[in-house]
C-alpha positions as CSV (number, residue, x, y, z in Angstrom):
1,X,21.2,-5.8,-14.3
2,X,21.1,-2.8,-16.5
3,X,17.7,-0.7,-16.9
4,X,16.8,1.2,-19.6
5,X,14.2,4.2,-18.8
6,X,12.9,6.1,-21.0
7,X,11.3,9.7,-19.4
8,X,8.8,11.8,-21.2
9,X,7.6,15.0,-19.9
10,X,4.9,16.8,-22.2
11,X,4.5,20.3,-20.1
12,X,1.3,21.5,-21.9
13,X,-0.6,18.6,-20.5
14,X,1.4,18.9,-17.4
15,X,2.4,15.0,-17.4
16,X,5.3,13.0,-16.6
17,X,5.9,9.4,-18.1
18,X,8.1,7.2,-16.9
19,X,8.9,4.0,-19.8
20,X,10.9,0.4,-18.5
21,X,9.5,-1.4,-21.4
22,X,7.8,-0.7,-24.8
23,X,5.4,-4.1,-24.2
24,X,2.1,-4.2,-24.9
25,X,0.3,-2.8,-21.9
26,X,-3.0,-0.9,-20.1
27,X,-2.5,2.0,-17.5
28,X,-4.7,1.5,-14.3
29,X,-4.7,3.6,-11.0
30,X,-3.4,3.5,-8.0
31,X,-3.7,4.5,-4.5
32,X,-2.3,8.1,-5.5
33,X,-4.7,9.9,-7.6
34,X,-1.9,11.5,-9.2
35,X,0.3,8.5,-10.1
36,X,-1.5,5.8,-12.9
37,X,0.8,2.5,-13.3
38,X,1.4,0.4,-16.8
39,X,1.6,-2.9,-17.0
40,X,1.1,-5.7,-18.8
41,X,-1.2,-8.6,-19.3
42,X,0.6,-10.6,-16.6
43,X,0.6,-7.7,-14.4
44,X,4.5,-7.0,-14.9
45,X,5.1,-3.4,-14.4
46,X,6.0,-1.4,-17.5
47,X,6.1,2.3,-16.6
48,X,4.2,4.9,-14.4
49,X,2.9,8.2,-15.3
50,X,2.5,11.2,-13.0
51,X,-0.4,14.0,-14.0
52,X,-0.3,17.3,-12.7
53,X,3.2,17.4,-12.3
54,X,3.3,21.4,-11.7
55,X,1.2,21.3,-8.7
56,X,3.0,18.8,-7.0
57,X,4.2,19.7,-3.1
58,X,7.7,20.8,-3.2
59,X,7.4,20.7,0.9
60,X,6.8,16.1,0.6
61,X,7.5,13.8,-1.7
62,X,5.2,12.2,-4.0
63,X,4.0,8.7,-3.0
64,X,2.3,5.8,-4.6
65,X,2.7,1.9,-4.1
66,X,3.1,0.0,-7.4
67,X,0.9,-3.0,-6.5
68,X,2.7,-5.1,-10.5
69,X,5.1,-7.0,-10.6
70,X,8.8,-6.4,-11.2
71,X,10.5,-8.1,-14.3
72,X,14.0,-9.5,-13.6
């Protein structure tokens, strides 16, 4: 199965967004402060979005569980 992302990085606001789907949707956090998850009404997971992208660790990587559900 084919997925189509689209990837938006807006470096004034320092913010990285991450699109599967242009659904209707609400962001709402998750166990990374950094990290805020889209999804949908049925909690299918549209997209993420990472703030603060420029102080990230360069040493670890970047870790957040997705708690929606995948479409397939």
């Amino acid at each position: 199965m084919a997925l189509n992302l689209r990837i938006w990085y807006d470096k004034e606001a320092d913010f990285l967004e991450v699109i599967f789907s242009d659904k209707a949707g609400y962001m709402r956090e998750t166990d990374n402060d950094c990290i805020m998850e889209r999804v949908d009404e049925e909690g299918n997971i549209l997209g993420f979005s990472v703030m603060q992208v420029s102080h990230l660790s360069t040493e670890k990587p970047l870790i957040a569980e997705l708690v929606g559900k995948v479409q397939g």
